[in-house]
N, C-alpha and C positions, 0 to 999 in steps of 0.2 A: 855614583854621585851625579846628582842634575844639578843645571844651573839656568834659571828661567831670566831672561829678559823684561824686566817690566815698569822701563820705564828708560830714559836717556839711551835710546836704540833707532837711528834714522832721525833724532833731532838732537840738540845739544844742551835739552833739559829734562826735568825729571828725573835725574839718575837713580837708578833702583836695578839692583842686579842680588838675585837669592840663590844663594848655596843652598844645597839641602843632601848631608852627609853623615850618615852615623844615625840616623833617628832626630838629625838637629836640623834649625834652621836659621840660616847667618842673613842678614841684610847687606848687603856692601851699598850705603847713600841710602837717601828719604828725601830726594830732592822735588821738588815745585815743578811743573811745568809752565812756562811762561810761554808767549809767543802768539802764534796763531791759535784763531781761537778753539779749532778741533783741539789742542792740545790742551788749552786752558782748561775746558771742558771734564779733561780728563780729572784734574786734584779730585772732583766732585765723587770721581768713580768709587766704587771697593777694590780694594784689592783683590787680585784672585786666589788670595789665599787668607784667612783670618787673621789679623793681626798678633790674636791674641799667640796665636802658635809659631812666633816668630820666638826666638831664644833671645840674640841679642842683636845690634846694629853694629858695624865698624862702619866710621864717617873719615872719610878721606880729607874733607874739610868742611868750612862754615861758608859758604855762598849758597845762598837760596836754594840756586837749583841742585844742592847737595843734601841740603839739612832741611829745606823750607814743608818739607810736608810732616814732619816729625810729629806737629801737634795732631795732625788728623790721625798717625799710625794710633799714637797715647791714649784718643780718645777715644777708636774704637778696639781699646782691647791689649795693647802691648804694656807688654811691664818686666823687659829686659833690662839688659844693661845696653848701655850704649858709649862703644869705646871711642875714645878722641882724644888728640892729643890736646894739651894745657892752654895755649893759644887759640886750637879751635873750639874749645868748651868757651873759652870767651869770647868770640867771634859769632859763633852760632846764637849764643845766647841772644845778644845786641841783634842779630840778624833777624831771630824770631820773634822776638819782640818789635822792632819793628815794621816788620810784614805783616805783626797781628793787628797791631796798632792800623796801618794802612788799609787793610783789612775789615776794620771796623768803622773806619772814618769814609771810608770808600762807598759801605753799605748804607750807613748816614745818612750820608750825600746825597745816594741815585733815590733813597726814599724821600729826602726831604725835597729834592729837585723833579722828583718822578719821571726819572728816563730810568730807570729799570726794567725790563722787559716783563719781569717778577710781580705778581702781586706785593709782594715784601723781599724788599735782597739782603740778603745774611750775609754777612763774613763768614769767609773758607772755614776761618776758626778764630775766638776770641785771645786776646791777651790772657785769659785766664788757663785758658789753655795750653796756651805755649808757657805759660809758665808751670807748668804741668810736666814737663818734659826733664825741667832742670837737675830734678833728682834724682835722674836716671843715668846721667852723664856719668864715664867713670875714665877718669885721665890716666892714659897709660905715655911712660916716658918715649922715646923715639930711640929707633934702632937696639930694642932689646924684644926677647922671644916675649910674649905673653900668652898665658892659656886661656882662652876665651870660652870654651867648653872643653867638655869630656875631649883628650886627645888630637885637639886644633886648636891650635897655635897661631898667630897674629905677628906680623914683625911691621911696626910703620916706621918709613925712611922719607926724608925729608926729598919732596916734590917742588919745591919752588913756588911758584902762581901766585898763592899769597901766604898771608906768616901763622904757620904751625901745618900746613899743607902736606898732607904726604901720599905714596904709594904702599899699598899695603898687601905684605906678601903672608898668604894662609895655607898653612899647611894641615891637611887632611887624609885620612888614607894613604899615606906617603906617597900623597900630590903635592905639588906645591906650587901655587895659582899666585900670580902677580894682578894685581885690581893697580893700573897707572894713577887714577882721579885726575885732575887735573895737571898736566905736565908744564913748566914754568919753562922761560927762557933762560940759555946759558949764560947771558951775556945782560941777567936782568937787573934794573936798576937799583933796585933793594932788596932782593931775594936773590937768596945765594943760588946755584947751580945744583940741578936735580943729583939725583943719585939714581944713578944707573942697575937697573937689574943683572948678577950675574948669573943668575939657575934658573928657571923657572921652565913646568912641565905646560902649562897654560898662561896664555898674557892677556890680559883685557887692556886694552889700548885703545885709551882718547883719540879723538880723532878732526876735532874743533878745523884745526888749519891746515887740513890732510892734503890739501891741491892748492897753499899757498905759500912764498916767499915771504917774510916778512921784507920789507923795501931794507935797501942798506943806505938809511940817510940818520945826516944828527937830528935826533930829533928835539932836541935841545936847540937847535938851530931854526926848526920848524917852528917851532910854540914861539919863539924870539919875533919872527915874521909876522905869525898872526896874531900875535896880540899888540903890534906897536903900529902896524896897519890898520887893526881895527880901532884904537887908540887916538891914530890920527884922526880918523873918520870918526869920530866922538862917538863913537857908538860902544856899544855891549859884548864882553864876550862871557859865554856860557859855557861849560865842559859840562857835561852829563858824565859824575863821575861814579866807579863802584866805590861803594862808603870805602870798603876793604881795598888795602893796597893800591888800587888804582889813583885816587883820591890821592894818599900817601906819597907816592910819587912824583905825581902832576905839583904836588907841595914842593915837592924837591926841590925840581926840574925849576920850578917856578922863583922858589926862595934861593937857588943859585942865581939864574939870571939876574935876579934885583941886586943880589951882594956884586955881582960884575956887572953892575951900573948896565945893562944891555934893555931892561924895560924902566916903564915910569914908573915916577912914585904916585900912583893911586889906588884905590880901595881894591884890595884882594880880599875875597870871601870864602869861606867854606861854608856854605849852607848844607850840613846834613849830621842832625845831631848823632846820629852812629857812627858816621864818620870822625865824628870828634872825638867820641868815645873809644873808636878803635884804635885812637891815637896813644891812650893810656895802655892799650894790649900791648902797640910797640915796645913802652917805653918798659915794662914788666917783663918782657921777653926778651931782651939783648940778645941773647945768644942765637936768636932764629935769622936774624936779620943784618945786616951792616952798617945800619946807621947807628951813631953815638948817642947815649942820653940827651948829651950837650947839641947834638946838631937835632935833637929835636924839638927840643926845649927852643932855638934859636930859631928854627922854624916854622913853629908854630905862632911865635912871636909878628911876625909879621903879616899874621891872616888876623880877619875879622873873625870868630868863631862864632857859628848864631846856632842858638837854642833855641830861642820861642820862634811861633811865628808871628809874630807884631813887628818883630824885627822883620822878618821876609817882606812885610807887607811895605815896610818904609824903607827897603831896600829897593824892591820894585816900584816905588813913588820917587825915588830919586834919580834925575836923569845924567847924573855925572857918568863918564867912561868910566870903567871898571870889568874887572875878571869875577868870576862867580864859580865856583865848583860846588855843584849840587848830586845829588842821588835822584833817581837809580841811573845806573849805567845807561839802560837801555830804553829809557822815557818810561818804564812803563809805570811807574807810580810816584811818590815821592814829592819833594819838594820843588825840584827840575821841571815838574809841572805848572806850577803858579809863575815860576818864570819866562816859561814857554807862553802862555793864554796873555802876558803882556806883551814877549818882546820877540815870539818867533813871528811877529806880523811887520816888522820893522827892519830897512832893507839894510840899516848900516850894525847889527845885530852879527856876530858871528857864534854860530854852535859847532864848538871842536869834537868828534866822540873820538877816546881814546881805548878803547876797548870793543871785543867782538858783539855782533848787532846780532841776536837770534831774529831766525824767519817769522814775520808777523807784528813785533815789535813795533814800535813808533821811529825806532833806532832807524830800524832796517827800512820804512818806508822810506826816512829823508836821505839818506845815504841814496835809496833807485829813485829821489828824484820826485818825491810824491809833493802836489801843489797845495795841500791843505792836509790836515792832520787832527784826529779827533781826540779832546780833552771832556773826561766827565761831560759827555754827553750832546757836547758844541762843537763846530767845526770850526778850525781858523785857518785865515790864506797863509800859505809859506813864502815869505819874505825873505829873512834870512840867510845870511850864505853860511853854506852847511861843508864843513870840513873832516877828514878823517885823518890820522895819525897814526898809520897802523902799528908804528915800530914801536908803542908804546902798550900792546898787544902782554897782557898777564899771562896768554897761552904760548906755548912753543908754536914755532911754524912745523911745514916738514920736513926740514932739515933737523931741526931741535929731535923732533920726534922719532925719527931716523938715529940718529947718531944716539939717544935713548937707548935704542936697545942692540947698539955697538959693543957694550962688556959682555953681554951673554956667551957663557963657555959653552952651552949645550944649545941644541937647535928645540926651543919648543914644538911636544905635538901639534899646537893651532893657536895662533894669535886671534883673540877676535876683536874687532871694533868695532867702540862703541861710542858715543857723547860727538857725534857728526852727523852733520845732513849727507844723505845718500852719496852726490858725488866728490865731496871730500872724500868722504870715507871710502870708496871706491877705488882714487885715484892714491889714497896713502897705503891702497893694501896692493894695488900693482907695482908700486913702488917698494914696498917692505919684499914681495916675493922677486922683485928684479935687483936687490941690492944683497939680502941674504939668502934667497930660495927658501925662506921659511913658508909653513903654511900657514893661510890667510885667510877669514871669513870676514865677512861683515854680518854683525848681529842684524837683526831683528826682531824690533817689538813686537814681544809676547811667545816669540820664540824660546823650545825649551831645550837644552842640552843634556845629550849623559856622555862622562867622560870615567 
């Protein structure tokens, strides 16, 4: 059995990891790579295998950098199945769709504005495209065996991060390989608490927060501070939130504080029509999650919800104080951008990011501190005071991550890691061999394995 690296290996996008066992060959993610631009680079590439000889896909979940390249697999060539659970066939959906959509309003843009480097710039891939994908999807229920091909077998157990999220254990050759995807916090706001691996001959392990602490503060307490501060100061506060879950939460967090009178009564926004939409995934999935119909329905009630952008534009033309939760997480596309080009130049302006900032990113510049930041093509000064939140982090730390793989009755032949920059991942595999003496690699890109 090999299993090639090609793709979420020394960064913490792109995820693509292929089995190839029996004559078959499994995709575990179709993720996007975001970030810096050597990696952006990369979507454009081929794969180094045909697509078309790919069997089927098992998707851990629907965040970009999981599912976001699926239209480009489809179109040159693949026409498997592609297994997910009910929640993330919804989630991915709404995701691919609007990356395509971004995607093609982006390419637009740089032609009608002419800073494309391009004689002509294309979208990665059109809405048509991704709409290309949807009949391929085939919902398998959570925590039961399924046969994906000839004599391998699929189990997905609920991971936490965001809602329909899982770890998915495949059994082949009588191996049995743990894929983590994304590992959630124990102690998460809306997302129940991972499920622990107990067998497993091989572990592929995220590796996101592998050398950090998440802080142990309320952060409920934090968000209360900065937005009644920034409130005072008439000024603006921004979240760059992820549509999925993140979003979700910050609603929460947000629509509690206002029921215990602790913020003002003015304009709360959600600017991000997938994020809206992801709100009906909640409300269709109870059982993945812990919030009530009724505490959805009650907290959606007091956000603005904006679909068009005409609304954005008169939102941005209005200078009242007000909170704004916009997409993407990580600046890099989105609506979060038209909000940025007015008001990251404006010193009484606060931008919270609640979630991890990949290298490269727009996230990650203002987090080290950068004095200016590029939108479609323009540069503006950084005014703004730029804030982070980390305890509000959809990933496990290394504790989380750690105590993950605490049930396991047997000692896996080799954990590898994967979906982390070099020294996380480094630092969470001296850790994993100093706490169980299991063995430990860390992947790398384009690196191929036989086990």
């Amino acid at each position: 059995m090999k299993i090639k690296f090609i793709g979420g290996a020394g960064t913490v996008t792109g995820s693509k990891t292929l089995i190839e066992t029996n004559g078959k060959r499994i995709l575990i993610d179709c993720g996007l790579f975001q970030g810096l631009k050597s990696l952006r680079e990369l979507n454009w590439d081929p794969l180094p295998i045909l697509p078309s000889t790919i069997d089927c896909v098992l998707l851990t979940h629907g965040h970009l950098d999981h599912c976001g390249w699926l239209p480009r697999l489809v179109a040159q060539g693949f026409n498997g199945k592609i297994y997910c659970t009910a929640p993330t066939k919804s989630i991915a959906k709404l995701v691919l769709l609007d990356s395509a959509k971004i995607q093609e309003e982006e390419a637009n843009r740089a032609n009608k504005e002419q800073y494309s480097k391009h004689e002509e710039a294309e979208p990665l891939y059109t809405l048509q495209q991704a709409e290309a994908v949807f009949s391929l999807f085939k919902v398998v229920p959570p925590n039961k065996s399924v046969i994906v091909e000839d004599d391998i077998t699929a189990v997905f157990e609920n991971a936490g991060h965001i809602i329909g999220a899982c770890s998915i254990t495949v059994t082949a050759e009588d191996k049995t390989l743990v894929f983590s995807g994304d590992i959630g916090r124990d102690d998460d706001v809306l997302m129940f608490p991972p499920t622990k691996p107990v067998k497993a001959d091989y572990i592929f392990l995220e590796s996101t927060y592998g050398n950090k602490l998440h802080p142990d503060l309320d952060v409920k307490e934090e968000l209360e501070t900065l937005i009644n501060t920034t409130i005072q100061q008439k000024g603006t506060v921004i979240i760059p939130g992820f549509a999925v879950e993140r979003a979700q939460s910050i609603m929460y967090l947000i629509w509690q504080l206002k029921k215990e009178g602790r913020i003002p009564n003015i304009p709360y926004i959600l600017d991000t029509p997938m994020g809206a939409n992801a709100l009906h995934v909640f409300l269709e999935n109870l059982e993945w999650h812990k919030l009530s119909a009724n505490d959805c329905h009650e907290m959606c009630k007091m956000f603005t919800i904006v679909s068009e952008f005409e609304e954005t534009i008169r939102i941005i033309d209005n200078p009242e104080p007000k909170v704004i939760i916009a997409a993407s997480g990580m600046v890099t596309g989105g609506r979060v951008l038209s909000y940025f080009e007015h008001y990251i130049g404006i010193e009484n302006t606060a931008v919270i990011f609640v979630g991890y900032q990949a290298e490269g990113t727009r996230g990650r510049k203002l987090l080290e501190k950068a004095k200016e930041i590029k939108i479609y093509g323009n540069y503006y000064n950084v005014k703004a005071k730029i804030f982070q939140i980390e305890g509000l982090s959809a990933h496990g730390d290394q504790e989380d991550l750690l105590n993950w793989l605490s049930a396991l009755k047997n000692a896996p032949k080799c954990i590898y890691l994967v979906h982390g920059e070099n020294l996380p991942a480094d630092e969470l595999r001296i850790q994993i061999q100093k706490r169980y003496h299991f063995k430990c690699n860390v992947a790398m890109m384009g690196n191929e394995i036989e086990i």
